[in-house]
FIKOL-109807 format. One line per 10 residues: number of its first residue (from 1); for each residue z, y, x of N, C-alpha, C. Coordinates in Angstrom, 1 decimal, padded with zeros to 4 digits. Layout:
<atoms>
NUM	Z Y X Z Y X Z Y X | ... .
</atoms>
This chain:
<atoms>
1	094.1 134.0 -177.0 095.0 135.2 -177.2 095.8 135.4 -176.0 | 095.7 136.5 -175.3 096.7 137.2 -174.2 098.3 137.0 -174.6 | 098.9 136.6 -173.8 100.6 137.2 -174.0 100.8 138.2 -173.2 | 102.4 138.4 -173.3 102.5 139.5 -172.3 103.7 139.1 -171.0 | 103.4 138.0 -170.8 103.7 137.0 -169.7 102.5 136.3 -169.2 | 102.6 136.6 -167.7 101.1 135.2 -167.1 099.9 135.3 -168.3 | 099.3 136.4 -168.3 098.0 136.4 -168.8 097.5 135.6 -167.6 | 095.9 135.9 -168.3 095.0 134.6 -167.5 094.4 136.1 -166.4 | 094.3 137.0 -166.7 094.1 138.4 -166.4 094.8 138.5 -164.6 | 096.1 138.2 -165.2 097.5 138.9 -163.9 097.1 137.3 -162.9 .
11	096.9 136.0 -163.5 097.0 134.9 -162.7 095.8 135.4 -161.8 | 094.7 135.5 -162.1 093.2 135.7 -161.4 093.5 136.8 -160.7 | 094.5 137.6 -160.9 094.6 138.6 -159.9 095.1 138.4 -158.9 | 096.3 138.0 -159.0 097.6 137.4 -157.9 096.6 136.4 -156.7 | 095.7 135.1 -157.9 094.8 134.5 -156.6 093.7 135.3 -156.0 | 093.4 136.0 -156.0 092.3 137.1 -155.5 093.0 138.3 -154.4 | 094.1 138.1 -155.0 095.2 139.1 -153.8 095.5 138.2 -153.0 | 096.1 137.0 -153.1 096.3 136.0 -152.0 095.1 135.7 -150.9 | 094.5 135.7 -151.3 093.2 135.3 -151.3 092.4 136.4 -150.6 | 092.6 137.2 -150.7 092.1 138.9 -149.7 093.2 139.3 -148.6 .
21	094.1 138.8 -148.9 095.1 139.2 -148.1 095.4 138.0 -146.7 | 094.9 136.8 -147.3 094.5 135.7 -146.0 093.2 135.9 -145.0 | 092.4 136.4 -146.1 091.1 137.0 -145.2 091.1 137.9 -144.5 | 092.1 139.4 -144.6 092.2 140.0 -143.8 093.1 139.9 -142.7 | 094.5 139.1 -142.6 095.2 138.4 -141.8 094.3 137.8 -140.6 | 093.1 137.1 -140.9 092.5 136.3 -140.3 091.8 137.1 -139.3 | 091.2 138.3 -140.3 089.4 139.2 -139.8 090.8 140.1 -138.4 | 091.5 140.4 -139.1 092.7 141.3 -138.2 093.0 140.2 -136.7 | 093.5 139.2 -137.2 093.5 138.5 -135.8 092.7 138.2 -135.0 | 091.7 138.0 -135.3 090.7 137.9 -134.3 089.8 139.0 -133.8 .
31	090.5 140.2 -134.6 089.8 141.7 -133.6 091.1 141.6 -132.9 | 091.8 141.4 -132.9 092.9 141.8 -132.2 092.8 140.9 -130.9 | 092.5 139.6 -131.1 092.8 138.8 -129.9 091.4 138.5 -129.2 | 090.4 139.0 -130.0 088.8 138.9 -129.1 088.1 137.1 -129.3 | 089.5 136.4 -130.3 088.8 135.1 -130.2 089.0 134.3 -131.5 | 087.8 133.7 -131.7 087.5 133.2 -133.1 088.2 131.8 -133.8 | 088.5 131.2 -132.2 090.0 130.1 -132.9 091.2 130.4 -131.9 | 092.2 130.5 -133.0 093.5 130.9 -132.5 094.1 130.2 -132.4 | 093.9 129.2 -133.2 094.8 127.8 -133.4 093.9 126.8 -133.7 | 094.8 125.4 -133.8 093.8 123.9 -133.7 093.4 123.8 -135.2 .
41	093.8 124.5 -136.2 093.2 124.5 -137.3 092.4 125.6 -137.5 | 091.6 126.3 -137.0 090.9 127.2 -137.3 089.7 126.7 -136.9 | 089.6 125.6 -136.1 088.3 124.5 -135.9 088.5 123.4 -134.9 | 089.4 122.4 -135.7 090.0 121.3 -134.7 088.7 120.4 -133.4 | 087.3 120.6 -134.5 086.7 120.3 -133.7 085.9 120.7 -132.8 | 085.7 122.1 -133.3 085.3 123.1 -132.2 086.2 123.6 -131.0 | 087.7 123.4 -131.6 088.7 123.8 -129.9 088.5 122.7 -129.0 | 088.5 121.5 -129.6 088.1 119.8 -129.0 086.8 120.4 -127.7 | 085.6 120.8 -127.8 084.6 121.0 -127.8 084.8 122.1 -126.2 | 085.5 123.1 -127.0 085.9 124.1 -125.9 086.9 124.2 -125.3 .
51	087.9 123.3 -125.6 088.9 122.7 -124.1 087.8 121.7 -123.2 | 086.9 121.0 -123.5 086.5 120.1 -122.2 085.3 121.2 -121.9 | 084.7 121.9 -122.4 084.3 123.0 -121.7 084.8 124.1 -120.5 | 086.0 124.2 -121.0 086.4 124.4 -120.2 087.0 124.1 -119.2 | 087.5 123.0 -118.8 087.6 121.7 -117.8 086.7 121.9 -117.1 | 085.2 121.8 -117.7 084.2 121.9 -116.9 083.6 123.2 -116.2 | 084.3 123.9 -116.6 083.5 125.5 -116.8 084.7 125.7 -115.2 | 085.6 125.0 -115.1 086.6 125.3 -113.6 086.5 124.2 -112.9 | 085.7 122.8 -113.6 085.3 122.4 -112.2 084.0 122.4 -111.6 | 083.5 122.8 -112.1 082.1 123.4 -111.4 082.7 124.5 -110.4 .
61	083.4 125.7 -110.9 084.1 126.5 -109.9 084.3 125.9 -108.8 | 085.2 125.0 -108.9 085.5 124.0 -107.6 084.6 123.7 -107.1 | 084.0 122.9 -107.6 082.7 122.2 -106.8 082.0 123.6 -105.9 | 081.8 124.8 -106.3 081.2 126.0 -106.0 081.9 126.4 -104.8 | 083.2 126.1 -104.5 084.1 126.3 -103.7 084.2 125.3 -102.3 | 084.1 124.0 -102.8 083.6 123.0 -101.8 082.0 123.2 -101.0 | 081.5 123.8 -101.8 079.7 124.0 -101.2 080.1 125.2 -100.4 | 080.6 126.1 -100.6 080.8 127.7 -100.1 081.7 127.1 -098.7 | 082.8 126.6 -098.4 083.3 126.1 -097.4 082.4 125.3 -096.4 | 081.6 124.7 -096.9 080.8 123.5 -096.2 079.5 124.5 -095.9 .
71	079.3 125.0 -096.6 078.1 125.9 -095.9 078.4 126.6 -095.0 | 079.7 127.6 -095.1 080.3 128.3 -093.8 080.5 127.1 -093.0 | 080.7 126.1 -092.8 080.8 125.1 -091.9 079.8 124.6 -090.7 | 078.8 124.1 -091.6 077.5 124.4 -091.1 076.9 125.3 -090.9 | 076.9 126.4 -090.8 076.7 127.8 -090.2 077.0 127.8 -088.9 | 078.7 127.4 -088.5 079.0 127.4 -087.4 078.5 126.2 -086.6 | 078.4 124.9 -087.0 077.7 123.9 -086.8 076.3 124.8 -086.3 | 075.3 124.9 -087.1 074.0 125.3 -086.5 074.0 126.6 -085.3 | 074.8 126.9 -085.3 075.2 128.6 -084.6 075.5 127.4 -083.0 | 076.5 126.7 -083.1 076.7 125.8 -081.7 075.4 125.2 -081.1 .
81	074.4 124.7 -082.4 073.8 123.8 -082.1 072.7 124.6 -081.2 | 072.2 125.9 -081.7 071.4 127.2 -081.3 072.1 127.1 -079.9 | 073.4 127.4 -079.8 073.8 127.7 -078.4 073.1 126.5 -077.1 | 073.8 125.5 -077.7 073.6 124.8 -076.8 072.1 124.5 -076.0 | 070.7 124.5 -077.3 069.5 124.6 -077.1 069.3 125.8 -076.1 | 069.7 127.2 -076.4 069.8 127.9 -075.2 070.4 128.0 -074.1 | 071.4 127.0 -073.7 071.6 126.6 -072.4 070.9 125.6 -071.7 | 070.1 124.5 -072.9 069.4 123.9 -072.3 067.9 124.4 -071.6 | 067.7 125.8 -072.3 066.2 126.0 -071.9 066.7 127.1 -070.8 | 067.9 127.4 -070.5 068.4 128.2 -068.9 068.2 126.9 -068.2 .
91	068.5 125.7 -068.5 068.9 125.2 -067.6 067.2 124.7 -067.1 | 066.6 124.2 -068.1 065.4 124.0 -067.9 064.6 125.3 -066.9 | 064.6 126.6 -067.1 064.1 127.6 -066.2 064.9 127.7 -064.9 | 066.0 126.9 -064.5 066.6 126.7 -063.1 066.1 125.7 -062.5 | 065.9 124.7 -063.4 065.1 123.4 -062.8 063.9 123.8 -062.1 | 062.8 124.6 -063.2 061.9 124.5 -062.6 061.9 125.3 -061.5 | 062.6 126.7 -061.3 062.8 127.3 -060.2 063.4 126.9 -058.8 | 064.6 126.1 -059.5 064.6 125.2 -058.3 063.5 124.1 -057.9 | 063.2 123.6 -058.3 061.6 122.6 -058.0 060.7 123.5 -056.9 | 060.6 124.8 -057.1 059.9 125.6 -056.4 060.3 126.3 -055.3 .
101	061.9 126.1 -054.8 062.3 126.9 -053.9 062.6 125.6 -052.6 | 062.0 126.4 -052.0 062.5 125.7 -050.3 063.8 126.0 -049.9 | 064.6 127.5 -050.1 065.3 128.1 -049.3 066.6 127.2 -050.5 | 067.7 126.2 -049.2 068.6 125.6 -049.9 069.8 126.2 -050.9 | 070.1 127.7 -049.6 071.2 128.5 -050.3 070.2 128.6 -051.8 | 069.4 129.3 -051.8 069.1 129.7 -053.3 069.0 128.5 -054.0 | 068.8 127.1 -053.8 068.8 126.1 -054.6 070.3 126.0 -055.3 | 071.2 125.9 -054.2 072.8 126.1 -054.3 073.5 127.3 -055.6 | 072.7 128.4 -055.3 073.2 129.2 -056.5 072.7 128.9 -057.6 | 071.1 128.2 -057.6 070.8 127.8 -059.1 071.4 126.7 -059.3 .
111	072.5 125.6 -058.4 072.9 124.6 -058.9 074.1 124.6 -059.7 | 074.8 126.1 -059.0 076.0 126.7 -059.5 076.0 127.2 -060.9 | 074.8 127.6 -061.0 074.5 128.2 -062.3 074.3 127.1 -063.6 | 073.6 126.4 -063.1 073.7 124.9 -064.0 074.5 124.1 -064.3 | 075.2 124.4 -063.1 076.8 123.4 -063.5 077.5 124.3 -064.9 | 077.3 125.0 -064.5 078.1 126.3 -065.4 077.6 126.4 -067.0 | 076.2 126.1 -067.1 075.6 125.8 -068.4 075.8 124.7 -068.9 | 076.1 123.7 -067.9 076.7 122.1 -068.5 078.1 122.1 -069.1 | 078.7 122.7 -068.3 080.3 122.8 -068.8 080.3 123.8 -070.0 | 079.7 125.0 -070.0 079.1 125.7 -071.8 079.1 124.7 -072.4 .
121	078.1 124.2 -072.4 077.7 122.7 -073.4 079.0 121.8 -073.8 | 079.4 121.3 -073.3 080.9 120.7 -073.6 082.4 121.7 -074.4 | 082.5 123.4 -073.7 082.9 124.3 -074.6 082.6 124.2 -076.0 | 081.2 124.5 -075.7 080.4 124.2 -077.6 080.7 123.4 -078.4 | 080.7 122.5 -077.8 080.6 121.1 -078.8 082.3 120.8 -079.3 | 083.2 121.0 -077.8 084.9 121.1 -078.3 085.2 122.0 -079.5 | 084.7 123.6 -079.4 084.9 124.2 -080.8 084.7 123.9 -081.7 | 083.8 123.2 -082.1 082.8 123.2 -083.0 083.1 121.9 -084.2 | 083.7 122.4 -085.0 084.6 121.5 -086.3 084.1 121.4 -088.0 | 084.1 120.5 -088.3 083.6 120.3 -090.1 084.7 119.8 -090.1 .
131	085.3 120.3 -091.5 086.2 119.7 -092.3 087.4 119.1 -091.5 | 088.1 120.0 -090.2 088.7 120.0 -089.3 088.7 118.5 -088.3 | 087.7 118.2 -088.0 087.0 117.0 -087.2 086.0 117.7 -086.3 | 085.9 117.3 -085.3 085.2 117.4 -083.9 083.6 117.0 -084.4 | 082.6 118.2 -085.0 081.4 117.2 -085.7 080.3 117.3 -084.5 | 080.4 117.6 -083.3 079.5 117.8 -082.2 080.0 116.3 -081.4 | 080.8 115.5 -081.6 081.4 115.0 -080.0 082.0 113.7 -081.0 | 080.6 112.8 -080.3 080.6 111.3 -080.8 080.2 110.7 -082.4 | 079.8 111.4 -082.9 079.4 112.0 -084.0 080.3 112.0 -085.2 | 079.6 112.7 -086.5 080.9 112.4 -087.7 080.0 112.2 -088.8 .
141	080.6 111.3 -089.7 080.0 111.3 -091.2 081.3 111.6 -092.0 | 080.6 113.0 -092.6 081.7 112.9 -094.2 080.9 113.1 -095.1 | 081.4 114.0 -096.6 080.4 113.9 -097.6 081.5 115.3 -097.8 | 080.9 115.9 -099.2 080.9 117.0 -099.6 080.5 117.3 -101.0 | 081.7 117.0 -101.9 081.8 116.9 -103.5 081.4 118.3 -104.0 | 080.0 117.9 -104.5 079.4 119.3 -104.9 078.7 119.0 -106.5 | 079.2 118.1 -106.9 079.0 118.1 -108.5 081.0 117.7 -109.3 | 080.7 117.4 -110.6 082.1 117.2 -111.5 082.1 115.7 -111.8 | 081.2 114.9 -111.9 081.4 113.6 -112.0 081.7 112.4 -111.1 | 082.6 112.0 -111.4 082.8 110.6 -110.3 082.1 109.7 -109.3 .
151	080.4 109.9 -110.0 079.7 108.8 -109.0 078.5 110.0 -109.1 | 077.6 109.8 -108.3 076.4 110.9 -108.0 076.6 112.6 -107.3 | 078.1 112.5 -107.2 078.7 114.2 -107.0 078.4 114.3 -105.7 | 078.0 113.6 -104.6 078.9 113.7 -103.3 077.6 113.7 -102.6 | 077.3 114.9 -101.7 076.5 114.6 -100.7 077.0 114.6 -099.3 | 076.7 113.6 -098.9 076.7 112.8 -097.2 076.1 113.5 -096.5 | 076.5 114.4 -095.1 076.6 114.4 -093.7 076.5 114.1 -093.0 | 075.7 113.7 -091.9 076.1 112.9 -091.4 075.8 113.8 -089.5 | 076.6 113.9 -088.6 076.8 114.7 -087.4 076.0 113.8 -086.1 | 075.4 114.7 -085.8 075.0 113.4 -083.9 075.6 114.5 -083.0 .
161	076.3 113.5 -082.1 076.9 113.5 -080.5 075.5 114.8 -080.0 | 076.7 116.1 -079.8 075.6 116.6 -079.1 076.0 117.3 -077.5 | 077.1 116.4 -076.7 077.9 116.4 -076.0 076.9 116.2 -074.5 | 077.1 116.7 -073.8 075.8 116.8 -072.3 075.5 115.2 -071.7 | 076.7 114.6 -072.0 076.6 112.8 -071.7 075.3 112.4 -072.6 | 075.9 112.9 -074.3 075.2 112.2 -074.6 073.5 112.6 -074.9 | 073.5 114.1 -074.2 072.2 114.0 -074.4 071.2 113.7 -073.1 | 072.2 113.3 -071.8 071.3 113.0 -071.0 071.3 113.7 -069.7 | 072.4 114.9 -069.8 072.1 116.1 -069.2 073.5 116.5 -068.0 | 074.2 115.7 -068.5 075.3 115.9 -067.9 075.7 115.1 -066.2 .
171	075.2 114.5 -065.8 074.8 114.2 -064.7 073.3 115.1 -063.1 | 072.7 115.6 -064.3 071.6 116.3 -063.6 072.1 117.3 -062.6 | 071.1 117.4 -061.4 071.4 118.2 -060.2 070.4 119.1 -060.2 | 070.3 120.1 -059.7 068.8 120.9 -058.6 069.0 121.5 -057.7 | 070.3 120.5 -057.3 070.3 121.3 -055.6 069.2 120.9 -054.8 | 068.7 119.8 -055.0 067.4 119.0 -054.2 066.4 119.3 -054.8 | 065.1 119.8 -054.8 064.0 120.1 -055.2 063.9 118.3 -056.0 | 063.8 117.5 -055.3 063.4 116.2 -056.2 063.9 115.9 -057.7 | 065.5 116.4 -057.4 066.2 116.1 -058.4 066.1 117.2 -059.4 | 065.6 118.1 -059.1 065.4 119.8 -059.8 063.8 119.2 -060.6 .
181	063.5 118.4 -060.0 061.8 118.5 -060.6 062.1 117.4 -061.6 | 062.8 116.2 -061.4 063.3 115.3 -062.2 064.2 115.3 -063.6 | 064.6 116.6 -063.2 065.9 116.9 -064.4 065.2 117.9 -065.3 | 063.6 118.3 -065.4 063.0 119.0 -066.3 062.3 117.6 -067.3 | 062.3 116.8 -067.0 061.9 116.0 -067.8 062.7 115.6 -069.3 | 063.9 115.9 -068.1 065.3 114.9 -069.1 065.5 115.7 -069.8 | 065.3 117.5 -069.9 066.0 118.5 -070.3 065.2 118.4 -071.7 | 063.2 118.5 -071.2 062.9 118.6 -072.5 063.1 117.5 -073.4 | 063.4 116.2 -072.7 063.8 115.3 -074.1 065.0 115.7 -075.1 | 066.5 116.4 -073.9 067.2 116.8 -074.9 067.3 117.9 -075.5 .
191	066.3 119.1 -075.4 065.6 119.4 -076.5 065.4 119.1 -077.5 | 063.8 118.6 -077.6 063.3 117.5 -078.4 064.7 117.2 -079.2 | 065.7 116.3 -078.8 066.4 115.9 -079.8 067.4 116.8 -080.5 | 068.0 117.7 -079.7 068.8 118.4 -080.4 067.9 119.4 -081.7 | 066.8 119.8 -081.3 065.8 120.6 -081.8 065.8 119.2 -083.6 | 065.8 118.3 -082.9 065.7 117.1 -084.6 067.2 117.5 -085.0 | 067.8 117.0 -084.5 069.6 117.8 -085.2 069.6 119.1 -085.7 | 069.1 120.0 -085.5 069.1 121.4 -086.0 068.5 120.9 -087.3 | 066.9 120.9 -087.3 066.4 120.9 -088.2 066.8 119.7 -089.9 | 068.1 118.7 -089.5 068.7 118.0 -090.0 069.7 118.6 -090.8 .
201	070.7 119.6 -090.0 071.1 120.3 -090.1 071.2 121.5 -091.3 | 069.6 121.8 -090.8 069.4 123.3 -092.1 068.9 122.6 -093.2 | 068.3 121.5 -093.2 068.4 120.8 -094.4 069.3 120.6 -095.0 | 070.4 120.2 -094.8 071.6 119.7 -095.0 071.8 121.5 -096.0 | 071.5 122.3 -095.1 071.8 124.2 -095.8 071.3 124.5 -096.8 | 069.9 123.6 -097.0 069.0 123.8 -097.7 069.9 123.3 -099.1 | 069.9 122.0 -099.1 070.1 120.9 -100.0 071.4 121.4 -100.6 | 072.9 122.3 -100.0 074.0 122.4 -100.5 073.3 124.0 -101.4 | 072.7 124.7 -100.9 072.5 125.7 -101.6 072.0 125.5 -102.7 | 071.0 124.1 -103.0 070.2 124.2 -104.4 071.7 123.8 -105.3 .
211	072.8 123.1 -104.7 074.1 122.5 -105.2 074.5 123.4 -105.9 | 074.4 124.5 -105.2 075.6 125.5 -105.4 074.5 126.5 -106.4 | 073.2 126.4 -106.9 072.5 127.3 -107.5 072.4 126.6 -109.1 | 072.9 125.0 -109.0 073.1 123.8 -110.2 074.3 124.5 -110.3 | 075.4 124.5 -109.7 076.7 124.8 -110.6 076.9 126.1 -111.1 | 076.1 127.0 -110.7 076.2 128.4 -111.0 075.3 128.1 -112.6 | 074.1 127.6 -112.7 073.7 127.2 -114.2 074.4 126.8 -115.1 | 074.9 125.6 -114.7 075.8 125.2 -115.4 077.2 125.8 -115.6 | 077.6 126.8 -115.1 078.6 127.7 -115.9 078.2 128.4 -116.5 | 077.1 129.2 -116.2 076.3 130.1 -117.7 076.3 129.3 -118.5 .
221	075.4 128.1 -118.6 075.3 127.3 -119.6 076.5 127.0 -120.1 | 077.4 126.5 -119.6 078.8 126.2 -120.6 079.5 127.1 -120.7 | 079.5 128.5 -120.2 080.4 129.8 -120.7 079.9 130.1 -121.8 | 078.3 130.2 -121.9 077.6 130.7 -123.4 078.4 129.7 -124.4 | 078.5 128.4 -124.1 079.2 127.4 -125.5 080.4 128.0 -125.4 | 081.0 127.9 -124.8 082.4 127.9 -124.7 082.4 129.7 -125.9 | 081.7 130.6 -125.5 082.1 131.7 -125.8 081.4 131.5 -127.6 | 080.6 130.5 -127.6 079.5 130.5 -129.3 080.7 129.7 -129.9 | 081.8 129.0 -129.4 082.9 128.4 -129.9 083.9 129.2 -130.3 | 084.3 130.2 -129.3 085.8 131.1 -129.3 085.7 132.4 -129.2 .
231	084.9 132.9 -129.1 084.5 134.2 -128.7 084.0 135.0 -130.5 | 084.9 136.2 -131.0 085.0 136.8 -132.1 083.5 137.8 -132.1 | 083.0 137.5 -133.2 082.0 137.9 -133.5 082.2 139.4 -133.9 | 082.8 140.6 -132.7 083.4 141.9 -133.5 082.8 142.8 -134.6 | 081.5 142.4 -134.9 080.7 143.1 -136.1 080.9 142.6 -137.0 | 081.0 141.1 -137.0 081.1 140.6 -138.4 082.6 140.2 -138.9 | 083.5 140.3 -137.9 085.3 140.3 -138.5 085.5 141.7 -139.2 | 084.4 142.5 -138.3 085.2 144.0 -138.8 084.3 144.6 -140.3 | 083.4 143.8 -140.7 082.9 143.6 -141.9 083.6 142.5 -143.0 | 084.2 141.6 -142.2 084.8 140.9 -143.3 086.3 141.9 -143.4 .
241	087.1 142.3 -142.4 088.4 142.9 -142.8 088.0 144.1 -143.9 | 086.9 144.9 -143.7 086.9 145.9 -144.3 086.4 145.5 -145.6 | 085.8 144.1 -145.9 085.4 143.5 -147.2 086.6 143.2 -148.1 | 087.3 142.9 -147.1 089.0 141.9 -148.0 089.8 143.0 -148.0 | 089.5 144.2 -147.5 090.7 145.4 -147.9 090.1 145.7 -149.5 | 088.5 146.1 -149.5 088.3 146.2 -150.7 089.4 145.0 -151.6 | 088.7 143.7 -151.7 089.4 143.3 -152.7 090.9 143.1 -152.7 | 091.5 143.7 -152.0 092.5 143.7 -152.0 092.8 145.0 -152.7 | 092.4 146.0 -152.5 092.7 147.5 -153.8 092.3 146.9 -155.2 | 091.1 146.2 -155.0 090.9 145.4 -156.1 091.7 145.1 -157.0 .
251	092.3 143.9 -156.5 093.3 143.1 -157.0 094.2 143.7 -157.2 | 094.9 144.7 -156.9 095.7 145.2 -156.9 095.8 145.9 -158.3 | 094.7 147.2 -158.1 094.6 147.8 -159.1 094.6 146.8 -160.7 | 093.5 145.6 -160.7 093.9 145.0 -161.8 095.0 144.3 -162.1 | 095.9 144.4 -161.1 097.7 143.7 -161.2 097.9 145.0 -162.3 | 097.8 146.2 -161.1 098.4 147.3 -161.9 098.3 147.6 -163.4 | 097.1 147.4 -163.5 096.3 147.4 -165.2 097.0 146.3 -165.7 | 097.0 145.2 -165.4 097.6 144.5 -166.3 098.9 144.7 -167.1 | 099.6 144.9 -165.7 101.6 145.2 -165.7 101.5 146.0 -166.7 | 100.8 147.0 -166.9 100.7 148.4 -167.8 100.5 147.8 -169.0 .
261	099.2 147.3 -169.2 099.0 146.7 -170.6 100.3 145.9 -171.1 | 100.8 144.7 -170.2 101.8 144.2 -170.8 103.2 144.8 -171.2 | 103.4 146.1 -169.9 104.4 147.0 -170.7 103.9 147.8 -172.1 | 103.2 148.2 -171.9 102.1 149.1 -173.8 102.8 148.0 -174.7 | 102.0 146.9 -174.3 102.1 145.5 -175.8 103.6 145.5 -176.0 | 104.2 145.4 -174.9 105.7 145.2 -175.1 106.9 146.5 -176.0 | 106.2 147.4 -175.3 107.1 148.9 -176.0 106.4 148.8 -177.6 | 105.3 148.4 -177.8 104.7 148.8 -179.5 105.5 148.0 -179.9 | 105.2 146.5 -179.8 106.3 145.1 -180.0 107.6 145.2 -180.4 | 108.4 146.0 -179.1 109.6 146.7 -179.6 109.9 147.5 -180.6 .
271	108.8 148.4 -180.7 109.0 149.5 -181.5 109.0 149.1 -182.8 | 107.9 147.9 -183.3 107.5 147.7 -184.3 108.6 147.1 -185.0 | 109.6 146.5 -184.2 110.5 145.6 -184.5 111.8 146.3 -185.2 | 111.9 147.5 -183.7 112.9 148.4 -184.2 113.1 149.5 -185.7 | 111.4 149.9 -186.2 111.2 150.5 -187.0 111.1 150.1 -187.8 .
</atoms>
């Protein structure tokens, strides 16, 4: 039997209005903020999940940052290294032209000219810096953190002396036909070797680029989690708010019905009492 206090009617309403009225709270907050947990209780262990996601999701950035520097690095690295091979092959086409001239004055101007490509060579190698270190001149090993983990991140560098001493070249003459014919020998060896350092080199360009083409995956890959975590599903909030407005007229209306019936029962009750 109904009373006309706390029917079972008005109770089922009130929790259905609570109850519609938290769900559209919710569906409303997350159209509004674009994101599916707002707080540590809306999925303690999904925000768990996409905080170290995100950790990761900015250190890869870094890492992307460290390969992008080091690449511009070695750019300029290989760009010296190019230079200097084409001073060596001027210097090589004075050699042999001196080898072939009798007349001394013109040996003399090709010797001037060669001194001049020797001292280039030493220019080169002075500019020419990794990771603000001299990586042309005596050589350099560093490394170059291009992953997020502690051990396996780091790839090694390692620089060769490409200074005129040390390739052999820096003593050579052509003022004398003998020594002109002599110093094409020495030239093509330091060729030959610099020609190995280049090609060490663009490996080295090769190998940071596949780095930097892993960390770029690996943010797609962990932005898509990150976003399948936090990221508001806007078709289906804006079907749930417009679900919980219904039951919330719902609810409402059968509050209203109720209140009424219990005023009716109440006024006859009265009446009956009074008459």
């Amino acid at each position: 039997m109904s009373t006309v206090v706390d029917s079972r009617t008005t109770l089922v309403a009130l929790q259905g209005l609570r109850s519609a009225n938290s769900d559209a709270a919710k569906a409303s907050e997350r159209l509004a903020t674009g994101l599916k947990v707002n707080r540590a209780g809306d999925d303690p262990s999904g925000l768990a999940k996409a905080t170290a996601l995100k950790a990761e999701i900015a250190s890869h950035g870094q890492a992307k940052k460290n390969i992008g520097v080091a690449l511009g690095q070695l750019g300029d690295v290989t760009t010296a290294v190019s230079t200097i091979l084409d001073y060596l092959t001027e210097m090589r086409t004075l050699a042999v032209a001196a080898a072939g001239e009798s007349d001394s004055a013109v040996r003399t101007n090709y010797q001037s000219q060669f001194s001049e490509l020797i001292t280039g060579i030493g220019e080169a190698v002075a500019a020419t810096k990794f990771a603000g270190s001299s990586a042309l001149s005596g050589g350099l090993i560093t490394a170059v953190q291009v992953g997020i983990n502690s051990t396996l991140s780091s790839k090694a560098l390692t620089f060769s002396d490409a200074s005129a001493s040390a390739l052999g070249v820096s003593a050579l003459t052509v003022g004398a036909t003998a020594d002109a014919s002599s110093a094409i020998g020495t030239i093509d060896s330091a060729i030959d070797t610099l020609g190995g350092h280049l090609a060490r080199y663009g490996g080295y360009q090769k190998s940071l680029e596949s780095y930097m083409d892993m960390a770029d995956a690996s943010i797609l890959s962990k932005s898509s989690q990150y976003g399948e975590i936090m990221n508001t599903d806007l078709a289906l909030e804006a079907t749930n708010l417009a679900a919980a407005k219904i039951r919330q007229d719902s609810a409402t209306a059968v509050l209203a019905q109720a209140n009424s019936m219990n005023r009716n029962i109440a006024d006859y009750l009265l009446n009956g009492a009074l008459g």
